[in-house]
C-alpha positions in Angstrom: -40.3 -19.0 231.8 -42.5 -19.2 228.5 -41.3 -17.1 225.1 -44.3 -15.0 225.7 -43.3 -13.5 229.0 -39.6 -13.7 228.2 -40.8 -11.0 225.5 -42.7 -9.5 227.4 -40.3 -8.9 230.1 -38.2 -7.7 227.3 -40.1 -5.0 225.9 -40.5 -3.7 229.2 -37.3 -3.4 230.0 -37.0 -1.8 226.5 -39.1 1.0 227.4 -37.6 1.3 230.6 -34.3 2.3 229.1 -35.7 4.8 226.4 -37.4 6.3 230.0 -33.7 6.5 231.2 -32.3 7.9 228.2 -34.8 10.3 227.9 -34.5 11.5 231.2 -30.5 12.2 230.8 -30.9 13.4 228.0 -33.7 16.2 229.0 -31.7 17.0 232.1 -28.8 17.7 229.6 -30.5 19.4 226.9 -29.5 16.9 224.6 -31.7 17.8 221.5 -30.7 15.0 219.3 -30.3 12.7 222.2 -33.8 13.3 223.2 -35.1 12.9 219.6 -33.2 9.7 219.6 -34.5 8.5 223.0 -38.2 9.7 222.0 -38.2 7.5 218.8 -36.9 4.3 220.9 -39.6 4.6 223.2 -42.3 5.4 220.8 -41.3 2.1 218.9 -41.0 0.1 222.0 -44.4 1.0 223.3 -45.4 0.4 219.3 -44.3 -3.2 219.6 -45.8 -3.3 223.4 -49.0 -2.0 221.9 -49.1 -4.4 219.0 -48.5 -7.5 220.9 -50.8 -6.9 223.6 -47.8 -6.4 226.3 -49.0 -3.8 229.0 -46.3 -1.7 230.2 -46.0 -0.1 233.6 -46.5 3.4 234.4 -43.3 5.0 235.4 -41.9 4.6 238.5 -44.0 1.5 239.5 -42.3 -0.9 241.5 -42.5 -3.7 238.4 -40.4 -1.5 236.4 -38.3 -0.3 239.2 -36.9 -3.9 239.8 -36.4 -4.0 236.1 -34.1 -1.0 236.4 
């Protein structure tokens, strides 16, 4: 597998665990745990964004077999 799609694969699954967090974190009105999981994901999709990585909508199968 190239570097480029190891990354890739990697910021994906980044995002897909500031999705998780942020969803257990929501369910248990976890203010600072949300704020926490909201900044992770804004900086993963940042880097996403920056290097041209596009990320799955949630729920897709893609991300679910990153899960």
């Amino acid at each position: 597998m190239a570097v480029a799609q190891e990354f890739a694969e990697e910021l994906i699954a980044r995002v897909g665990h500031a999705r998780v967090r942020l969803a257990r974190a929501a369910d248990t009105a976890d203010l600072p745990g949300i704020a926490a999981a909201l900044d992770e994901l804004e900086s993963a999709y940042d880097a996403a964004r920056q290097s041209g990585v596009v990320i799955p909508r949630a729920g897709s199968q893609r991300e679910e077999a990153n899960s």
